[in-house]
Structure formats: C-alpha cells, structure tokens
C-alpha positions, 0 to 999 in steps of 0.5 A: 693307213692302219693295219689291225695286227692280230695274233691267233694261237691256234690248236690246228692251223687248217682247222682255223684257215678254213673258218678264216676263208669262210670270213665270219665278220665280213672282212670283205665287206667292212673296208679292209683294203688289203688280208695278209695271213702268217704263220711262225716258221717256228710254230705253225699254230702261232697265227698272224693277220694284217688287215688294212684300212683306210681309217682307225675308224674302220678298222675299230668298228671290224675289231668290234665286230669280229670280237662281238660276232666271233672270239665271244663264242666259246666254241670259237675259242674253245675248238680253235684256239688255246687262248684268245687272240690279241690285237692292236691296231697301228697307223703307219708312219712311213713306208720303203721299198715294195709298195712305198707310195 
C-alpha cells in the first residue's frame, strides 16, 4: 500500500473543506482506496490528507494531476492557502492494530 501524505496550510478550513468535497482532481475516480482528512488541534487551518493506493504508481499519476489540475491555479493558492501544500508519497512497510492485515 502507499499513501500520498499532503499537508495544506490553509487560510479558512470551510472554505477549503468545501473545494475539497467538490473533488476537483477526481480522487474518486484515480484509485484512491481509502480519504482520510486532519486537521491540527493546535491550529485549524493547518490541513492533512492521506489518500491511499495500491501502487506508487497510482498515487504518482493523482499527485501529478492534482498539482497540474488544482495547486497551479493561482486562485487555488492565492484565495485558500498561505503557501502551497507539500506532499510525499510513502510505502508501508508494516502495520498493527485496527485494520492489520
């Protein structure tokens, strides 16, 4: 499994959940297995996304598409974020607890 870990500093968090929901880069449709959204008890504008895929691959190509499709549009960065995002993409290696498999 890997998982594309993302970081958004966002300006207004329901601002940026609602684009989020809308899924402008087709999460849905690109393999992601599973969506999980964060945010930082400490600061509520500071964002995290796991998504999940079955191959670096897959979640390479949904990187591409969603730096291509929705972070290079300034408005994108100008009206929800401070900064742009980061990502990386990491492979597990092991797993305990809830879900082990």
């Amino acid at each position: 499994m890997f998982t594309l870990q993302i970081s958004y500093p966002v300006r207004d968090y329901e601002a940026f959940k609602k684009v989020f929901d809308s899924d402008p880069a087709g999460r849905a449709a690109s393999g992601a297995r599973s969506v999980r959204l964060f945010r930082d008890t400490d600061d509520e504008n500071s964002v995290a996304v796991l998504l999940d895929f079955d191959t670096k691959d897959a979640a390479t190509v949904f990187l591409e598409r969603l730096r291509s499709e929705v972070w290079d549009k300034p408005e994108v960065i100008g009206q929800l974020m401070t900064e742009a995002p980061t990502a990386r993409i990491l492979e597990e290696t092991a797993r305990e607890g809830e879900g082990a498999g």
